[in-house]
C-alpha positions as CSV (number, residue, x, y, z in Angstrom):
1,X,-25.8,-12.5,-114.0
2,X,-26.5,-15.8,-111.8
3,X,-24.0,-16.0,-108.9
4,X,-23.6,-17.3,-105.6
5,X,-26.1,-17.0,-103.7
6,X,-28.3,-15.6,-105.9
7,X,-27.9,-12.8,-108.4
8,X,-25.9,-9.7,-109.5
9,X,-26.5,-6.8,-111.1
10,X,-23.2,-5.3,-112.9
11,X,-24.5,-2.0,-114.3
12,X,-20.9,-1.1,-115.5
13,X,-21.0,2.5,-116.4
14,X,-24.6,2.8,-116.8
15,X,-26.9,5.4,-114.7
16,X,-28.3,4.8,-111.9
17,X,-30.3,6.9,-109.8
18,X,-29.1,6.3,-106.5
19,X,-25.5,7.5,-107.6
20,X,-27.0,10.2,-109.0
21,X,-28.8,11.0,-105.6
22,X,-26.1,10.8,-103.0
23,X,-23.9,12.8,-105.6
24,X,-26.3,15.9,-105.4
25,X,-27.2,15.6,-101.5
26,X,-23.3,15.7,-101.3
27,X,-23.3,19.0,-103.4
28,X,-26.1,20.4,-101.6
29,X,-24.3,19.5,-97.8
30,X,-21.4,21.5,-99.1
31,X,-23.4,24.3,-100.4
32,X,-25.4,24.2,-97.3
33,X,-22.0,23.9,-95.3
34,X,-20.5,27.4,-97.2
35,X,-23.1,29.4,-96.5
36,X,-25.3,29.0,-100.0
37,X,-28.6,27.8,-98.7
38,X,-30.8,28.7,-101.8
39,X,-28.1,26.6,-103.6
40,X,-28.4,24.1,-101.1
41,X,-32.0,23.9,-101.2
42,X,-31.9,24.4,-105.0
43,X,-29.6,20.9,-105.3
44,X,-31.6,18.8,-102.5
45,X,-35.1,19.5,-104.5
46,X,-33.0,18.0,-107.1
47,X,-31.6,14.6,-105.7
48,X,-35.4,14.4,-104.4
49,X,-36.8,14.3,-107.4
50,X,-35.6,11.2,-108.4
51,X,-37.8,9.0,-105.9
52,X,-40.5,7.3,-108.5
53,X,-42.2,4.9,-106.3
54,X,-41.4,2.6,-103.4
55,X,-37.6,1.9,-102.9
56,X,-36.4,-1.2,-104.3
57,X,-40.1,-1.7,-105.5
58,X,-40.7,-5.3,-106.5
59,X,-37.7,-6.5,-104.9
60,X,-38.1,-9.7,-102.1
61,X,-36.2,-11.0,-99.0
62,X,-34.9,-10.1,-95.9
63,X,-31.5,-8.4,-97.5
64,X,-33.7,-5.8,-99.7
65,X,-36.4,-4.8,-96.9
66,X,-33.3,-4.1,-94.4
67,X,-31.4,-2.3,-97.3
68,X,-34.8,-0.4,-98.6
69,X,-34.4,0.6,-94.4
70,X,-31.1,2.2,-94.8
71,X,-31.8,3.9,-97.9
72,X,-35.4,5.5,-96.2
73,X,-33.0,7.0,-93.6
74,X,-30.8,8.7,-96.1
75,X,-33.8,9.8,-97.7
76,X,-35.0,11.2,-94.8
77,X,-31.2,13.0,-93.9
78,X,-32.2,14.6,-97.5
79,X,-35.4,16.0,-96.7
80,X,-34.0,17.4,-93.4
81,X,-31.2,19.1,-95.3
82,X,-33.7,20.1,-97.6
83,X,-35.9,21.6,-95.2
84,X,-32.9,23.5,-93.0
85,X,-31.4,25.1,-96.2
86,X,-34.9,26.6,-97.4
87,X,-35.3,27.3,-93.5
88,X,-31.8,29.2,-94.1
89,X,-32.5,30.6,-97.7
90,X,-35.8,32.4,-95.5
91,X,-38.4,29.9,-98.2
92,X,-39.9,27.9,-95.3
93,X,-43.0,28.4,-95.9
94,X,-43.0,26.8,-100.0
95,X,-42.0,23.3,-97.8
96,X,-44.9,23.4,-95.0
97,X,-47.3,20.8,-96.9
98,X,-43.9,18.4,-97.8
99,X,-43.3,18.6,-94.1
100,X,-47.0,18.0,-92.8
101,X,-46.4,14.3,-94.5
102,X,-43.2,13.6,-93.0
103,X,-44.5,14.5,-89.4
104,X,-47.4,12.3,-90.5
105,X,-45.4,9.5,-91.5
106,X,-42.8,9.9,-88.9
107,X,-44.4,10.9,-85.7
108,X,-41.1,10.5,-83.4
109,X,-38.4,12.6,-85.7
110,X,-38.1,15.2,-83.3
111,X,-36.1,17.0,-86.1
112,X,-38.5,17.2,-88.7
113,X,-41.2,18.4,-86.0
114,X,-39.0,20.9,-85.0
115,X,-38.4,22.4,-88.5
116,X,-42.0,22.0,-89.5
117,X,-42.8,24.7,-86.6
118,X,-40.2,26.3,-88.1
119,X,-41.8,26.4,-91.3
120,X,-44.9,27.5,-89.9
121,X,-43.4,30.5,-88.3
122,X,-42.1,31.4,-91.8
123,X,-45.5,31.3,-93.3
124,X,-47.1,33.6,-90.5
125,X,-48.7,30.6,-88.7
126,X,-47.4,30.9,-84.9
127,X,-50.5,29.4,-83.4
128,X,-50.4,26.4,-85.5
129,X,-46.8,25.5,-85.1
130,X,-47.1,25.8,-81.3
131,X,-49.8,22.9,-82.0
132,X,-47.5,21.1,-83.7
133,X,-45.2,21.1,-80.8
134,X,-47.9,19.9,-78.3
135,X,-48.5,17.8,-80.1
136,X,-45.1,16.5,-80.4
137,X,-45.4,16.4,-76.7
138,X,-48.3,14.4,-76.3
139,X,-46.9,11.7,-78.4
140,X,-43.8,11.6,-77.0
141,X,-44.8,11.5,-73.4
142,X,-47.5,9.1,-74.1
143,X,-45.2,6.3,-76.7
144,X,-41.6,7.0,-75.0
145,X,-42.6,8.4,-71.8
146,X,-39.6,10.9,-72.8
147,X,-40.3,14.7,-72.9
148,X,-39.2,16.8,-76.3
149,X,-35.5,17.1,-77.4
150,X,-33.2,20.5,-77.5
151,X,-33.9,21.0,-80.9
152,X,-37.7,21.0,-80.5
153,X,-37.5,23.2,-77.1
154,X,-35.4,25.5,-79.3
155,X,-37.7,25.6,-81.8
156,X,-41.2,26.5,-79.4
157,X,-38.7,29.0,-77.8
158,X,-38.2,30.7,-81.0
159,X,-41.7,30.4,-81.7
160,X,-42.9,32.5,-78.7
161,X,-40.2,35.0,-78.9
162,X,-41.6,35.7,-82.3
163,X,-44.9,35.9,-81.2
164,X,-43.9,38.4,-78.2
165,X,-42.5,36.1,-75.7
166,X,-39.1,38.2,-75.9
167,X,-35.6,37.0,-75.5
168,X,-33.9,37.1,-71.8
169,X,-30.4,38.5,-72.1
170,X,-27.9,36.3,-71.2
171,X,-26.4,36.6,-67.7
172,X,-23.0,36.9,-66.4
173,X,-20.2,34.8,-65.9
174,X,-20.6,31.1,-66.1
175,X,-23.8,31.1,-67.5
176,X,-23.3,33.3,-70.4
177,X,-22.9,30.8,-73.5
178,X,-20.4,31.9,-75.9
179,X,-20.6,30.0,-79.6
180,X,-17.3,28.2,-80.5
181,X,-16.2,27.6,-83.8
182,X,-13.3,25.6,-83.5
183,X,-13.0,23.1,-86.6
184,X,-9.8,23.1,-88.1
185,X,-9.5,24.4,-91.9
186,X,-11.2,21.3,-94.5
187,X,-9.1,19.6,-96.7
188,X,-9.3,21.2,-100.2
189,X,-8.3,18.0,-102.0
190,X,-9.8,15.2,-99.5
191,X,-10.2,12.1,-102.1
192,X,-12.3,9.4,-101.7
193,X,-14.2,8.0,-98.4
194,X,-17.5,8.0,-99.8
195,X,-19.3,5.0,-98.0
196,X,-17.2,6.2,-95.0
197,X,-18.4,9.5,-95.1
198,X,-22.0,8.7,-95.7
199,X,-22.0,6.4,-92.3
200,X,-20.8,9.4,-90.2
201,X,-22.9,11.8,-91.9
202,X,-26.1,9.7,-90.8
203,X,-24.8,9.7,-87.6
204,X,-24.7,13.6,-87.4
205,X,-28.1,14.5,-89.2
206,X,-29.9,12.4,-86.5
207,X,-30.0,13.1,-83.0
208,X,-30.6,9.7,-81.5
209,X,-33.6,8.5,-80.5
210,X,-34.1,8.5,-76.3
211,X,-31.9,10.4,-74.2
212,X,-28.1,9.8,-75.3
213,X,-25.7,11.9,-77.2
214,X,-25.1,10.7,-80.9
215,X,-21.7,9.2,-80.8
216,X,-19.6,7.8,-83.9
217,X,-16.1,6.5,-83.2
218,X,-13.9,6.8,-86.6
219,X,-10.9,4.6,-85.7
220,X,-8.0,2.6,-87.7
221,X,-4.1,2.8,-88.2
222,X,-2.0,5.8,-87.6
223,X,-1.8,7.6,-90.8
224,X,-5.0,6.4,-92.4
225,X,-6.9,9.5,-92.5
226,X,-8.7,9.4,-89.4
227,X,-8.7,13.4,-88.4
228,X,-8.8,14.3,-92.4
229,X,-12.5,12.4,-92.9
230,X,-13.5,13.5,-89.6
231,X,-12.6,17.3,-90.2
232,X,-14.4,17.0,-93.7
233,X,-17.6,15.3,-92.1
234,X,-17.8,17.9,-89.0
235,X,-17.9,20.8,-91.7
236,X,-20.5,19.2,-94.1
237,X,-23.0,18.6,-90.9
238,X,-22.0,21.7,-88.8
239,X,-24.7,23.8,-89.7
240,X,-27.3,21.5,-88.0
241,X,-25.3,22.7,-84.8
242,X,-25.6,26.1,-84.4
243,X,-24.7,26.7,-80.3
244,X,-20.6,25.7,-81.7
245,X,-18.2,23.4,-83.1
246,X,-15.3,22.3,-80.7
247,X,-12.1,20.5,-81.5
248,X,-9.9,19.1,-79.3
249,X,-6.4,17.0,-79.7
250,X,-6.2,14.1,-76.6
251,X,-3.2,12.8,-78.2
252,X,-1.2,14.4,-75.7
253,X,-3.8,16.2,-73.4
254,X,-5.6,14.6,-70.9
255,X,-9.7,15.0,-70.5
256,X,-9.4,17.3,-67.8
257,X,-7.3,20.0,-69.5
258,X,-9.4,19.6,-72.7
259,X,-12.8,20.1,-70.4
260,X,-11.2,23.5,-69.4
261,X,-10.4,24.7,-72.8
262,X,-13.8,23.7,-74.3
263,X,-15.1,25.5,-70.9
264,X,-13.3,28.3,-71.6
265,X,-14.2,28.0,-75.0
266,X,-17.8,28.7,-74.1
267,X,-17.1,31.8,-72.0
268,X,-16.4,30.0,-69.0
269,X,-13.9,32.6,-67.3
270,X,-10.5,30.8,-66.3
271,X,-11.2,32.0,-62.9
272,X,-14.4,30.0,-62.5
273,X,-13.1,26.7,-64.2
274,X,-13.2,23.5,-61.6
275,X,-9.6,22.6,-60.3
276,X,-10.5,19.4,-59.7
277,X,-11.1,16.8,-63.6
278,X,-14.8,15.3,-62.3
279,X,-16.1,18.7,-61.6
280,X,-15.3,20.2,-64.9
281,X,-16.6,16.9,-66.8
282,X,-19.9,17.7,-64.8
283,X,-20.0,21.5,-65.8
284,X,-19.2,20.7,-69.4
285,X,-21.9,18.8,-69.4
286,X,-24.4,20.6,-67.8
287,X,-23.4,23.6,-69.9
288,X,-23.9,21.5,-73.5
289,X,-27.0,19.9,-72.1
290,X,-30.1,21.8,-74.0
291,X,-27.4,22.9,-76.5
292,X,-27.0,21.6,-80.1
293,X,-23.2,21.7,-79.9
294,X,-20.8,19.3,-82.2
295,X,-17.6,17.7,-80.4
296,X,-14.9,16.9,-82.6
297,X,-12.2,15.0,-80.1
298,X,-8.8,13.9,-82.5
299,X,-6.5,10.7,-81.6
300,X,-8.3,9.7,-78.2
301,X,-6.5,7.2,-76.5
302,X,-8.5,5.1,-74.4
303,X,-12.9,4.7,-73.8
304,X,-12.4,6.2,-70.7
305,X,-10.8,9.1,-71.8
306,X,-13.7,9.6,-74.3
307,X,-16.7,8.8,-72.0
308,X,-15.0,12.0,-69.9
309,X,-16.1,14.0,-72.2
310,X,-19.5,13.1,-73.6
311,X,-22.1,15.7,-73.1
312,X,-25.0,13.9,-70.7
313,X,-28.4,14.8,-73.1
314,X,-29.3,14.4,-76.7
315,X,-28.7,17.2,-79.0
316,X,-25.3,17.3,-79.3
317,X,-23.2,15.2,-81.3
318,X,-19.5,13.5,-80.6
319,X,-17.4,12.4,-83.7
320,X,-14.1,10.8,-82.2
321,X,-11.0,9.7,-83.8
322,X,-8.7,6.9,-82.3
323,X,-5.7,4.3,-83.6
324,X,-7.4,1.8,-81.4
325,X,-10.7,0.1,-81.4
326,X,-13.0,2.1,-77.9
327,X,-15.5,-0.6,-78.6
328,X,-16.8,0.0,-74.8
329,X,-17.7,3.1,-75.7
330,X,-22.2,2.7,-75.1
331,X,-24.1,3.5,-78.1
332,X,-21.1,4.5,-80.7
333,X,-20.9,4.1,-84.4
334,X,-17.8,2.6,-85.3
335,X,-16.5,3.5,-88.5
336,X,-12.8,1.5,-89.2
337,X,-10.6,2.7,-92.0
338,X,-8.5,0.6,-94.1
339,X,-6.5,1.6,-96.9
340,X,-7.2,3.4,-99.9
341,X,-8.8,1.3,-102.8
342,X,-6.0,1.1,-105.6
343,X,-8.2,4.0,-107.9
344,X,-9.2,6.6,-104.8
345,X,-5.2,6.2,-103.7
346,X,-3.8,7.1,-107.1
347,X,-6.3,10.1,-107.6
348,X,-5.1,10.9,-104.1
349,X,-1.4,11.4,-105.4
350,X,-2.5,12.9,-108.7
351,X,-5.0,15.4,-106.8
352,X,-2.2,16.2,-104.2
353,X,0.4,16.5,-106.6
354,X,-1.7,18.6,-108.9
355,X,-0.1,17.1,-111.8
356,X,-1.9,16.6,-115.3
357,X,-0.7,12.6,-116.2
358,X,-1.4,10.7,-119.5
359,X,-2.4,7.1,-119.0
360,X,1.3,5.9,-118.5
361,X,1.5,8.0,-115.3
362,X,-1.6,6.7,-114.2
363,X,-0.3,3.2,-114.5
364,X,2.7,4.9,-112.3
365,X,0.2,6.1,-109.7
366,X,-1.2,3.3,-109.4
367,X,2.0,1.5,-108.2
368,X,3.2,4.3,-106.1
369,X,0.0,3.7,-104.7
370,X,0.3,0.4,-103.6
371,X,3.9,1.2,-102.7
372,X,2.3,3.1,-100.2
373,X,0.1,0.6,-98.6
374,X,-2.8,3.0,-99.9
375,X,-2.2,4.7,-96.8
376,X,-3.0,8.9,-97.0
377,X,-0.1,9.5,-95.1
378,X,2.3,8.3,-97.2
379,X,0.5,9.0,-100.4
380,X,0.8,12.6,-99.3
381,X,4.5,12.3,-98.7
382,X,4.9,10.6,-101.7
383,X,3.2,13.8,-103.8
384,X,5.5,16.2,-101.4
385,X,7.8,14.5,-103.5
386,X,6.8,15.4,-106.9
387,X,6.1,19.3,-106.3
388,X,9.2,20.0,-104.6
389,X,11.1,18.2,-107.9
390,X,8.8,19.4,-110.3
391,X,11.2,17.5,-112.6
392,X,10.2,14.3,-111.8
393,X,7.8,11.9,-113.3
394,X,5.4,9.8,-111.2
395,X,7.3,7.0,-112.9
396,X,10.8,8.0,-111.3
397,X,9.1,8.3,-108.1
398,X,8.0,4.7,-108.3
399,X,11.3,3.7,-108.9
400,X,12.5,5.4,-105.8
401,X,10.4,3.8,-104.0
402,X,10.5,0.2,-104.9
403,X,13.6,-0.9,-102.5
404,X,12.4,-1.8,-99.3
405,X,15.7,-0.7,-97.6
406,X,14.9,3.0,-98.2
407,X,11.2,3.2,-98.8
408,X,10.6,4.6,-95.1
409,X,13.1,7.4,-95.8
410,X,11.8,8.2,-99.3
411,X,8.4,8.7,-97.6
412,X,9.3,11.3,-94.6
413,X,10.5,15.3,-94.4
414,X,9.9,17.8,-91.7
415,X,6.3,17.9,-91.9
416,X,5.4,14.1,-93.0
417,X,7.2,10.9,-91.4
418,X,5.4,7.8,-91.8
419,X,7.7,5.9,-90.1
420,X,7.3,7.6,-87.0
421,X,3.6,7.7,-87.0
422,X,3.7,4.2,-87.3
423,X,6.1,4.3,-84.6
424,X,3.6,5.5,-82.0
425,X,1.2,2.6,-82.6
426,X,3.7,-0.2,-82.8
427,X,6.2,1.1,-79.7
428,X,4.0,1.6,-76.9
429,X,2.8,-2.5,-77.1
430,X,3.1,-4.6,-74.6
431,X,7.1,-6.6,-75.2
432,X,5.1,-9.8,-76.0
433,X,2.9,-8.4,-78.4
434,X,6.1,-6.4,-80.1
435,X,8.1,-9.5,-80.7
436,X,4.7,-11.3,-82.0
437,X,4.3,-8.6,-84.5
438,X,7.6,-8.6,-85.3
439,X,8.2,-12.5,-86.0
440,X,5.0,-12.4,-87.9
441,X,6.3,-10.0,-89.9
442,X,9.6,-12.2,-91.1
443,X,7.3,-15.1,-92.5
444,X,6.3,-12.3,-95.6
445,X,3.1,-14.2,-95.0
446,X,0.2,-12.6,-97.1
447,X,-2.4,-14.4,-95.0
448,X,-1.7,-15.8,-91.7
449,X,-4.1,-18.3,-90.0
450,X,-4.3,-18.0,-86.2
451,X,-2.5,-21.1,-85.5
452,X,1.0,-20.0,-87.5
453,X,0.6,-17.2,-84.9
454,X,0.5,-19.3,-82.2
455,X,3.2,-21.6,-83.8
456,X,5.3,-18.3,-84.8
457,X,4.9,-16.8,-81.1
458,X,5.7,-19.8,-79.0
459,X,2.2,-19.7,-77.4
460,X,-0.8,-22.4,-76.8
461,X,-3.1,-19.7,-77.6
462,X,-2.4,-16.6,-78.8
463,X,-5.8,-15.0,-78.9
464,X,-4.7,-12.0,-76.3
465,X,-1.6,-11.3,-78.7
466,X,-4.1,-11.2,-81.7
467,X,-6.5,-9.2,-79.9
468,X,-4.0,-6.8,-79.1
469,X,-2.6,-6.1,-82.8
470,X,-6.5,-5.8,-83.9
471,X,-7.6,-3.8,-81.7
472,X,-4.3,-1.7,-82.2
473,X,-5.1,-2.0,-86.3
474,X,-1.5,-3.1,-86.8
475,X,-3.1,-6.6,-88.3
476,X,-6.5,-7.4,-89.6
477,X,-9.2,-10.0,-89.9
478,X,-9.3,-11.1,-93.7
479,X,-11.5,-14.0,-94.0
480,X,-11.7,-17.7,-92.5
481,X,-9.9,-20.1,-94.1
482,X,-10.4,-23.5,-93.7
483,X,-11.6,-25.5,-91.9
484,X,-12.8,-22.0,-90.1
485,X,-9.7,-21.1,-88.9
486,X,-9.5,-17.0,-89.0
487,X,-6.7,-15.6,-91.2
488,X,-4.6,-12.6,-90.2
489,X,-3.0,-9.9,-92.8
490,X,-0.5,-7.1,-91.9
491,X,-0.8,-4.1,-93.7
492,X,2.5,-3.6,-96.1
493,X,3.9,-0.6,-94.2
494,X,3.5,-1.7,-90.8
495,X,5.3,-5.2,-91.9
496,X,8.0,-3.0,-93.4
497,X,8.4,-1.1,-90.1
498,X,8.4,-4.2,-87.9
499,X,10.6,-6.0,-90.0
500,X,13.3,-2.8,-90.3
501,X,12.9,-2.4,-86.2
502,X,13.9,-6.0,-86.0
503,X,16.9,-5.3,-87.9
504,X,17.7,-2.1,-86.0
505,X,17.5,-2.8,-82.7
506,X,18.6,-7.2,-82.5
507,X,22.0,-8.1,-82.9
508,X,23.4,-9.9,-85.5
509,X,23.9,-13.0,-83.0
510,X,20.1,-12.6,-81.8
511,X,19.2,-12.2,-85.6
512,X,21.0,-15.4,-87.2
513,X,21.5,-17.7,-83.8
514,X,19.5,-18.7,-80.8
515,X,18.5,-15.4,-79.0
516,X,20.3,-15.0,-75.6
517,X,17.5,-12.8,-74.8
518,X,13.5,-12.9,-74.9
519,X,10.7,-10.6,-74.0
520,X,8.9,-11.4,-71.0
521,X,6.6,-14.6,-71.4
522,X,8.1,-15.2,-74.9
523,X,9.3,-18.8,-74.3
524,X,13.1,-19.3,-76.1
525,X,12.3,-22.5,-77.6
526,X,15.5,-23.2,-80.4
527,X,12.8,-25.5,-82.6
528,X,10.7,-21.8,-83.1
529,X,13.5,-19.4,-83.2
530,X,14.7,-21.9,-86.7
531,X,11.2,-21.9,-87.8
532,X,10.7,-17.9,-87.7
533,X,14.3,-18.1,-89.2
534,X,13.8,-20.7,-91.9
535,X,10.9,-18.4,-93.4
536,X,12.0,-15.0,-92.9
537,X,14.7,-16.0,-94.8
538,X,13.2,-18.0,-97.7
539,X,14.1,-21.5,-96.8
540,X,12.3,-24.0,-99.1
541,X,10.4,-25.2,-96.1
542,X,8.2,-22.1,-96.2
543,X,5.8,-22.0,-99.0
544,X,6.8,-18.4,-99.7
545,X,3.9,-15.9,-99.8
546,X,1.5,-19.1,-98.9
547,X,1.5,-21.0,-95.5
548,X,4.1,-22.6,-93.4
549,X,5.0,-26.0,-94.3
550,X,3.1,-28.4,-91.7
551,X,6.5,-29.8,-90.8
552,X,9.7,-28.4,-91.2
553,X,12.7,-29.9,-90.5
554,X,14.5,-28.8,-87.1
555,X,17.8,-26.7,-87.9
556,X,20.6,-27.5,-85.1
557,X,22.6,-24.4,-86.2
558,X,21.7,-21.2,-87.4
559,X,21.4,-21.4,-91.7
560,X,23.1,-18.4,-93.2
561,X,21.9,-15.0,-93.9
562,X,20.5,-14.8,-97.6
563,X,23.4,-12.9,-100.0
């Protein structure tokens, strides 16, 4: 069909190959990841298969050559899981001559270099693998001026000790390398993510190119999923990091004590760990460096508490999780998560609640759903819900949750309290930013342009209060309006929460009058206390879920509270 700019192509139902492809490499990462290589390398032959011809053959303009790009590097992440599970399943040697061609085409991809010696070694052909890998050498000396990565020293190593060259034993003490495997248990009924998933993925099948560590930041609201996609994402790609998998939790630990543990996670003795946080950042580092080792760090708080911690070389891979933006972090992927598309959030409950629904459930689901912001946390406290009252529907649940007043207490128990994980975002901001997010929050506003925020908050410019709930992803960037003025939305249950915190914690005096009492640098102008007033409460001069009305009438005294 013909529309703006150009054209779209609505297959509907209908097959299409590419779905069909990144379905199977899927299956085969998680074969690959349980220990199944021959199914692994049985299911990526398959996906591979379905190449015919150039990708996006026929197709024009700079949009399909830089999409054609992307999909030529998953193709290659396939043929590299391809390759490593036959390397695994011990039939190397049936995937030498597909591996010849990809060197050929790909001269720099140190991985594919690396398991094409591999595959040679299979096959019975030391001498010319170790050709392979000078040759790998010469190229990359002479067009990077770089020498070969960890992976491809590992693999010439393994090359000569097959051939004779033996294998030193490993020596005492600080130096002996001890292989952690630390990642915490998958989630058996993770839902959704897919695009998500695929980015980090990418990130972890590559090492990337130059000296660096591969890096990918996963960041977004508390609650939103953050450590569940990373935990599932460090499983599927572990086996392409054989030295260990760490995990840490900086939500309450610092970078020093988490540099000892992973230390003494790879048989550093506690006796010979630094006292001191800089020298046990510079041994972790030296002791990763060569290494293929994966870093899962969970909930870091700041950049600097990340860059602590990054190994110093290529090879190894960090996959971070954080409620705030570390966009100072050098080199990252950053993958933000939002909520829960409306379908992947009712499967969510469905899955979690292992219930069997008929289609007037679903409908159910669906609103619970979007009761709960399409946020996992509360879509999981929502399903605790159902199995420990079997006895419910999904359609009584929805009715518990519909009132606002008691939505936050319908959604928590010993184990699950989304209230207080929104809590930890929203209570540790700045006074100024607090107030801003909570006055926004009382215009019920479903898009906010950035000058109502300034209006709301009482400032010229409110950028720095804006940046501040962004980067914090307690509001987001939706779209500019016009005449290009960005618009602001805040997600349903952080509203909620801002809105019952307001009510908590002012009086009813600060609530319905002039407040006696401001946060520092809010100004206490009487004209924007009424305004905030007049449309947290409804007053006809606020255009309801729309946009204030350009000028509202200024209230003397305090209108009263709604019934």
């Amino acid at each position: 069909m013909t529309t703006a700019p150009g054209y779209l192509l609505d297959t509907g139902q209908a097959w299409v190959d590419l779905h069909d492809f990144r379905a199977t490499v899927a299956q085969a990462r998680q074969a690959f990841a349980e220990g199944r290589p021959a199914d692994a390398a049985r299911l990526a032959d398959q996906a591979l298969l379905l190449r015919q011809g150039p990708l996006l053959g026929g197709t024009m303009g700079e949009h399909m050559a830089a999409e054609a790009a992307r999909l030529e590097e998953l193709l290659i992440a396939a043929e590299e899981l391809r390759a490593d599970a036959h390397l695994a399943a011990g039939t190397g040697a049936g995937i030498v001559p597909g591996l010849m061609a990809l060197v050929a085409d790909h001269p720099l991809r140190e991985n594919l270099r690396a398991q094409l010696m591999a595959a040679l070694h299979q096959a019975g052909q030391a001498a010319a693998a170790m050709d392979v890998y000078r040759q790998g050498h010469t190229i990359l000396s002479e067009q990077l001026g770089v020498s070969p990565g960890s992976r491809l020293r590992a693999g010439y190593a393994a090359v000569l000790r097959g051939a004779g060259g033996g294998e030193r034993p490993a020596p005492p003490g600080r130096d002996r390398w001890q292989v952690g495997r630390q990642l915490p248990a998958d989630i058996g009924d993770f839902v959704g993510r897919g695009a998500e998933l695929a980015a980090v993925e990418v990130v972890l099948a590559h090492d990337r190119p130059g000296t660096a560590p591969s890096v990918c930041v996963v960041s977004g609201l508390a609650g939103i999923g953050k450590t569940a996609l990373a935990i599932r994402a460090a499983h599927l790609g572990s086996a392409r990091y054989p030295d260990g998998q760490l995990y840490a939790d900086l939500g309450t630990a610092t970078s020093a004590e988490v540099a000892a543990r992973m230390l003494r996670a790879t048989g550093v003795p506690s006796a010979e760990v630094p006292a001191s946080a800089q020298e046990r950042a510079g041994l972790l580092r030296s002791r990763l460096a060569g290494r293929r080792v994966l870093l899962v760090l969970d909930n870091v708080r700041t950049s600097e508490q990340l860059s602590a911690l990054l190994p110093g070389g290529p090879g190894c891979a960090v996959l971070a999780t954080s409620r705030v933006q570390l966009t100072s972090v050098p080199g990252a992927l950053h993958v933000t998560l939002g909520a829960l598309p409306g379908g992947e959030a009712a499967e969510m409950l469905i899955t979690v609640a292992n219930r069997t629904v008929g289609e007037a459930d679903r409908e159910h689901a669906r609103e619970v759903a979007e009761l709960c912001g399409g946020m996992p946390l509360a879509i999981r406290a929502a399903a605790a819900r159902l199995v420990s009252r079997p006895h419910w529907t999904v359609g009584v649940l929805a009715g518990r949750l519909r009132p606002e007043s008691s939505r936050f207490d319908r959604l928590a128990s010993a184990e699950l309290d989304v209230r207080r994980s929104i809590a930890r975002s929203v209570d540790g901001l700045p006074a100024l930013t607090r107030f801003a997010l909570r006055t926004l929050s009382g215009l019920r506003l479903t898009r906010i342009p950035a000058s109502v925020v300034a209006t709301a908050v009482g400032l010229e410019d409110a950028d720095d209060v804006l940046e501040s709930l962004v980067t914090n992803h307690l509001i987001d960037f939706v779209s500019r309006g016009s005449p290009g003025q960005a618009q602001y939305a805040i997600p349903d249950l952080v509203r909620l929460y801002a809105w019952e915190a307001a009510e908590r914690e002012d009086s009813v005096e600060g609530r319905f009058g002039r407040p006696q009492a401001f946060p520092d640098g809010v100004p206490s102008h009487s004209s924007l206390w009424g305004t905030w007033r007049r449309c947290a409460f409804g007053s006809p001069h606020c255009t309801g879920r729309g946009v204030l009305s350009a000028n509202p009438p200024h209230a003397s005294s305090p209108p009263s509270a709604p019934a």
